[in-house]
Structure formats: structure tokens, C-alpha cells
N, C-alpha and C positions, 0 to 999 in steps of 0.2 A: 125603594130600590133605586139604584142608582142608572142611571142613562148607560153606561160602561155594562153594567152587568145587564141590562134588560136584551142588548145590544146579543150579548155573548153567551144569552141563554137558551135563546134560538134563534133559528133562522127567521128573520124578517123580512117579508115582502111588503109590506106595507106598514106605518106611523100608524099607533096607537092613535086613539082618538082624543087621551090625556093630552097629547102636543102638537094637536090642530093649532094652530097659531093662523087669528084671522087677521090680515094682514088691508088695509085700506088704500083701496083702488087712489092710483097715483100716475097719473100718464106721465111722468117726468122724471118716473121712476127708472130711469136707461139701463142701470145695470142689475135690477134682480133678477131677472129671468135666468141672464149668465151668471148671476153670483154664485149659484146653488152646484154648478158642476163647475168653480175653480178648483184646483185641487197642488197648483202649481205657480210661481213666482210669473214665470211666463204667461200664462191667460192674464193674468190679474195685470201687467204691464202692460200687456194688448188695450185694455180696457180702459186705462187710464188716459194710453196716447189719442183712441181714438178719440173721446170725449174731450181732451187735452187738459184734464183734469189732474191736478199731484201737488202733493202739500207741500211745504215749503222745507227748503234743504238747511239746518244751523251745521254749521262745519265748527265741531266744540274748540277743536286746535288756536281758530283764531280766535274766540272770545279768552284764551290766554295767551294770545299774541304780547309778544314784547311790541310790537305794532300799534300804536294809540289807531292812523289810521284803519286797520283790516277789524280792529277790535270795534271801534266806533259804527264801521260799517255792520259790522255781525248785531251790536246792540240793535241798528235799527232795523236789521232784518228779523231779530226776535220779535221786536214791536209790531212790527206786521204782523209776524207768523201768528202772534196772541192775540190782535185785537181783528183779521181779518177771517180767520180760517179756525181757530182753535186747537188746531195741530201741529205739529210740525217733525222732522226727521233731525237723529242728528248722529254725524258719522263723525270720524277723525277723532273721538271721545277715547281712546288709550284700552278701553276694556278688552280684556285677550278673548279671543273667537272661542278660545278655549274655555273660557266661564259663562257662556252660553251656550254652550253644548250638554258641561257638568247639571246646570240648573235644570234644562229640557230634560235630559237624560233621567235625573232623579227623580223630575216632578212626575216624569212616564211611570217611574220603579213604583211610585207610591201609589199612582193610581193602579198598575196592576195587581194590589196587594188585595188578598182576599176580602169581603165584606167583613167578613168577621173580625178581620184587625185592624179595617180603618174605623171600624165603632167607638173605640175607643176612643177618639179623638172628632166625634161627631160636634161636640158642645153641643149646650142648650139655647144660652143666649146671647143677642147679636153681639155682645163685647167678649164673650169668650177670645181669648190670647190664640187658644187652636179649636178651627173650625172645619170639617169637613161635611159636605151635603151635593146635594144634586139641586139645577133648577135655581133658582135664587131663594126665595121664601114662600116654599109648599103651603105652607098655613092659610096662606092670604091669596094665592091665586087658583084662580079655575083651570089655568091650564099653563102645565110645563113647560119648561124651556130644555132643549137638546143640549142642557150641559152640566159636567160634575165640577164642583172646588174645592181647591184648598184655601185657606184664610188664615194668615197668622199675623201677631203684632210681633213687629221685628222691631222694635224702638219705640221708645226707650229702652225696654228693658226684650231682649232677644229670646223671641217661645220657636220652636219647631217641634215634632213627631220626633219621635228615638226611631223609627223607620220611613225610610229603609234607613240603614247605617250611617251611610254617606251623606245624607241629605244635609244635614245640622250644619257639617264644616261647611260645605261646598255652597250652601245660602250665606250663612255669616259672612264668609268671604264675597261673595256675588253684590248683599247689600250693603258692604261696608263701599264695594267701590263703584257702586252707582249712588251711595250718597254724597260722597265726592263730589262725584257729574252733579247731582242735584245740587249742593250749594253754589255751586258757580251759575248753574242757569238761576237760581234764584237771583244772586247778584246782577246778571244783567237783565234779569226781569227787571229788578227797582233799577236800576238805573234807567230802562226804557217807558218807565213811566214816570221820568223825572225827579226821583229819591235819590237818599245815599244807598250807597249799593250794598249795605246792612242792617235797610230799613225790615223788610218781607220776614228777615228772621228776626231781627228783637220782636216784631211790634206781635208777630205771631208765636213766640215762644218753641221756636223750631229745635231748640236746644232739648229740650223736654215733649217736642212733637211727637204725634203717633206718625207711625210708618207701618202700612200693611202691606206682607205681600201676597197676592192671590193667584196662585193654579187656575187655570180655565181648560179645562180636558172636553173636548167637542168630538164626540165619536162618528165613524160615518153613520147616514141616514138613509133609509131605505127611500124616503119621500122628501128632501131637504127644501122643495119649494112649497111643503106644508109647516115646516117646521120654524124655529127660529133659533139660534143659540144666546142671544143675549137680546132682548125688545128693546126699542129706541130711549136709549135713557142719557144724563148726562153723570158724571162723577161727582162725587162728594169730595170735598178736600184742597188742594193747591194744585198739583200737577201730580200727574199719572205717568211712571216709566217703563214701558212696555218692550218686552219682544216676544219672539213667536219662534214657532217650528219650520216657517217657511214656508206655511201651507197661508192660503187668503183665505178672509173672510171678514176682515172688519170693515165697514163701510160708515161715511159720516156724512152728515145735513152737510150741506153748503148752496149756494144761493136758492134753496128750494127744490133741490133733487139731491138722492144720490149719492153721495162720491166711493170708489172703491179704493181701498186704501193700496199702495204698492208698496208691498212690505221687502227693504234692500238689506242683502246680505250683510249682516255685521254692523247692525244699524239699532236704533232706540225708535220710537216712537211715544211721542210726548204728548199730551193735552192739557190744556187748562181745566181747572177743576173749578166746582160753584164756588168753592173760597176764595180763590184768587179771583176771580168773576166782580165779589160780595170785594173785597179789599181793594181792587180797583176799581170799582165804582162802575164797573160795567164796560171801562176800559179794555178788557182780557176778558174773552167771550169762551166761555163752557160750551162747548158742541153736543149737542144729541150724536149720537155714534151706535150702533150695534153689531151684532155678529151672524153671518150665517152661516150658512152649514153645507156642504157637499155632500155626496153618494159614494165618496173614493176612497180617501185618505183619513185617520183621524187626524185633527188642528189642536194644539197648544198654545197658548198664549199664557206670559207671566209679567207680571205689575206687578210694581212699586208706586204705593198711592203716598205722597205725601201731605200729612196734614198737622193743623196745630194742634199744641196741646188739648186733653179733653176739657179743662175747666175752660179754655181762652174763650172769651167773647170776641166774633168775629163783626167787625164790622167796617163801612168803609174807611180806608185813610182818611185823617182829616186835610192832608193836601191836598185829595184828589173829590174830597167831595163839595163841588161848586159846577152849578149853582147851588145841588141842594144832594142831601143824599138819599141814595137810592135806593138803599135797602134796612129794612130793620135789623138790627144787634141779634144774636142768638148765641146761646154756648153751643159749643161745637158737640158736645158729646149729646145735645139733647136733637142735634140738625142727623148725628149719626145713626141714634137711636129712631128716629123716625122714619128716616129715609131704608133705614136697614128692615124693620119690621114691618114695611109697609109694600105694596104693589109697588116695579120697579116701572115706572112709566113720565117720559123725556124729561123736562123738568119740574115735575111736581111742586117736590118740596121747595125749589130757590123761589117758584112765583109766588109762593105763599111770604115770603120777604119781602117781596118789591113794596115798593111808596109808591 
């Protein structure tokens, strides 16, 4: 059963005991307490200034600056934003308000659709093209997570649901023009690690790369400080392009506590992923990040994970690997196939790489 329907079958006063999520005592921990009843743009900015915590701003406009200066300048604030934080926001990026609205909007249609018609689009397994479930992978954990997905490969080759109606156009169009955005920050990723700035996609085959985009539907919670929507993990892949409903709840590691993320109208939210991590040699750092959950509001949130192709063997650049390199070679499709069937927990799978 899904999170959505368990939610809407009755009234809830209390978290099942399937979605105790035990969570370890962390004094440095500043913003769970409050994370669990943000439900608004507002708190969640409260909470940033007070701790004086906030990821780092890329303004896309100038990295295509006719401007060598403001462009130069933008590169080395990418560089930061990847090898410091693993985050960063980025606004002035051209995408109309209007096609995230469409995307939010459909991704809601779909999950209001009866149980019995998103079955058919459950898949069996983790490479299925369309995937729908609850939780991350029921099989392998003892205890649930407060959240239902969509999962499709939109690239290479373009899967969506025939429902609802709209969804198919309105994504197609969504992910053609955030991949856009996406090659250009690719570009000034390798250039901020000293490459030509078409190294990231030859050497990773991004031409032929997978692209998934994933639904996150987080329903309210009767108990949200028992619960959890997504557990401390990092991403699999290159870079993850995120937006949301407006509502808070993603929070990221940074120097050993904490951070709640302040998600700004009309904006992206970007992270480095293990591959980009594994290709720069440890350069561009993958964040632990997860999700909580409120009592209020349901939260949305959709990604664009970007990664290489499934044969590509991922491994560090040879420019960047000196003295020595850091992590061992793996095919991507056998790092997805692991990390997907297995317990979602911070970064498992990349430490099993390291040298």
C-alpha cells in the first residue's frame, strides 16, 4: 500500500510502527526538531538565517555571459559550490515558472490516480524505464520510509505513463529544457576543474547518458518527528536537478550538523552526485542529504538525475588523478543496480570504491 493511500484510508492519529524511523542522537542536530512542522518557504528561511547557514547562489545567466569576466567569476563560484558544500541553487536559468507548475501539477494528477491504475506501471525491476512504489526498496528494509515515486528513464530514449493525459507532453518538454541548463553547468563544471569544457560529457558518454526523472510525493504525517521521507543517503550519477512544491523539507550534512535547505521561488536545486565525486577524484563532493516530513501540508519534489551511459566505466580523470587515484573503475549500470536494490544508507555504495 502506498504512503498516499494508507494516509487517505483513515483517519490517523498516530505512525504505524512500519515507519518508526530511529533516528541517532546528534546534539548538533539544530534543525530537526523544527524541521518536522515546516510546511512553508517562510520557516525554512527563518532557520537558515538564524544558523546563517545557505548554499551557494550560481546565477546560470552569467555563466553564458558574453562577459569572460562575470563568466570566470561564476566558474569559480561553481568550484566552490562542488567541492565545498555539494550543493548549490541556481536562478536566472530562462525555465518559464510556468513549466513548473505543469510538472508539480501532473506529478499530483498521477499520484491521485487510483491504486489500481498506477499498478500498472509498478515495474519489477530496478532498470524498469517506468517505475512506480512507495518507500525506496520494501524488500530490503525493515522499516518504511513516508514516501510514494515515480521513476522513469527520460533519455536516451523518452518512457512516461499514458496517465494522466498531459503528463508525457508537459515532462518531454520540462526535460528537454532543463537539459539544456544541464550541459552548460556540465561545461563549467570541467572547466572548474581545469579540463576543456567538453571533457565531463565525451569522457562520460552523456550523449547516450541515462537521465531519470523521479516524483517524490511526501504526504502529511500524523507523527513526522517519528518518521522520515527519504534516510541520509548520497545520489548515484553526475548531478541531480531538483524542484519542489514550495513546501521544506530537504536538509544536507555540512560541517557535521544539519543544514536545512531554503528552497527560492523559481529556482533549481543542484547536487553533485557519486560520479561526478568518482571523476573528479574527489574534487566535487556528493553530500549525504535527506528529507523530512511535516504534519501540514503534502511536499513534492522532482529530479533530474543525470548520469552516464549504462556500459560507461566510471572512473577518475586521468588529469585529475595525482597523486594517486582514489577510487576504483566500475560500470555504471552494475554501481545502479546495487545501490538501487539495496538498503538506501549515506554513502555505502561509493566507500566500497575508495583506494
Amino acid at each position: 500500500m502506498s504512503v498516499k493511500e494508507l494516509v487517505e484510508s483513515a483517519t490517523l492519529t498516530s505512525l504505524p510502527p512500519l515507519y518508526h524511523f530511529q533516528r541517532t542522537p546528534d546534539s548538533t542536530d539544530h534543525h530537526e526538531a523544527a524541521a518536522a512542522a515546516f510546511d512553508d518557504i517562510a520557516a525554512a528561511a527563518a532557520a537558515a538565517e538564524e544558523y546563517g547557514d545557505s548554499i551557494p547562489v550560481i546565477d546560470f545567466s552569467l555563466l553564458t555571459s558574453g562577459n569572460p569576466i562575470q563568466r570566470s567569476k561564476t566558474i569559480r563560484d561553481l568550484h566552490h559550490a562542488c567541492q565545498e558544500w555539494g550543493f548549490f541553487t541556481v536562478v536566472n536559468h530562462g525555465v518559464p515558472e510556468r513549466m513548473f507548475e505543469d510538472v508539480i501539477g501532473n506529478c499530483n494528477e498521477f499520484f491521485d490516480l487510483t491504486a489500481e491504475e498506477k499498478r500498472e506501471f509498478e515495474g519489477k525491476r530496478v532498470l524498469d524505464p517506468i517505475r512506480c512504489g512507495t518507500s525506496f526498496n520494501v524488500s530490503a528494509e525493515e522499516v518504511h520510509f513516508w514516501r510514494d515515486f515515480l521513476k522513469l528513464h527520460v533519455h536516451p530514449e523518452f518512457n512516461c505513463p499514458h496517465k494522466p493525459p498531459a503528463l508525457s507532453g508537459v515532462l518531454s518538454e520540462y526535460c528537454n529544457r532543463v537539459r539544456e541548463m544541464g550541459r552548460v553547468l556540465f561545461q563549467g563544471i570541467s572547466l572548474s576543474l581545469g579540463l576543456d569544457e567538453d571533457r565531463i560529457e565525451k569522457a562520460l558518454n552523456l550523449e547516450s547518458g541515462l537521465e531519470m526523472f523521479v516524483a517524490n510525493y511526501y504526504p502529511p504525517c500524523p507523527e513526522p518527528e517519528l518518521a522520515m521521507g527519504i534516510p541520509p543517503h548520497s545520489d548515484m550519477g553526475l548531478i541531480t536537478v531538483l524542484t519542489h512544491n514550495q513546501v521544506a523539507g530537504l536538509q544536507i550534512q555540512h560541517c557535521g550538523r544539519w543544514v536545512h535547505v531554503n528552497p527560492l521561488p523559481n529556482s533549481f536545486i543542484v547536487n553533485v552526485g557519486d560520479h561526478l565525486e568518482i571523476f573528479s577524484n574527489g574534487r566535487c563532493k556528493s553530500v549525504v542529504h535527506r528529507a523530512v516530513v511535516n504534519n501540514k501540508v503534502a511536499r513534492m519534489s522532482v529530479g533530474v538525475v543525470y548520469a552516464p551511459s549504462l556500459d560507461t566505466i566510471v572512473s577518475p580523470a586521468k588529469e585529475l588523478a595525482y597523486p594517486a587515484a582514489a577510487y576504483k573503475p566500475m560500470k555504471f549500470r552494475e554501481y545502479l543496480e546495487s545501490q538501487q536494490s539495496s538498503k538506501l544508507q549515506g554513502k555505502s555504495i561509493l566507500e566500497k570504491l575508495r583506494i
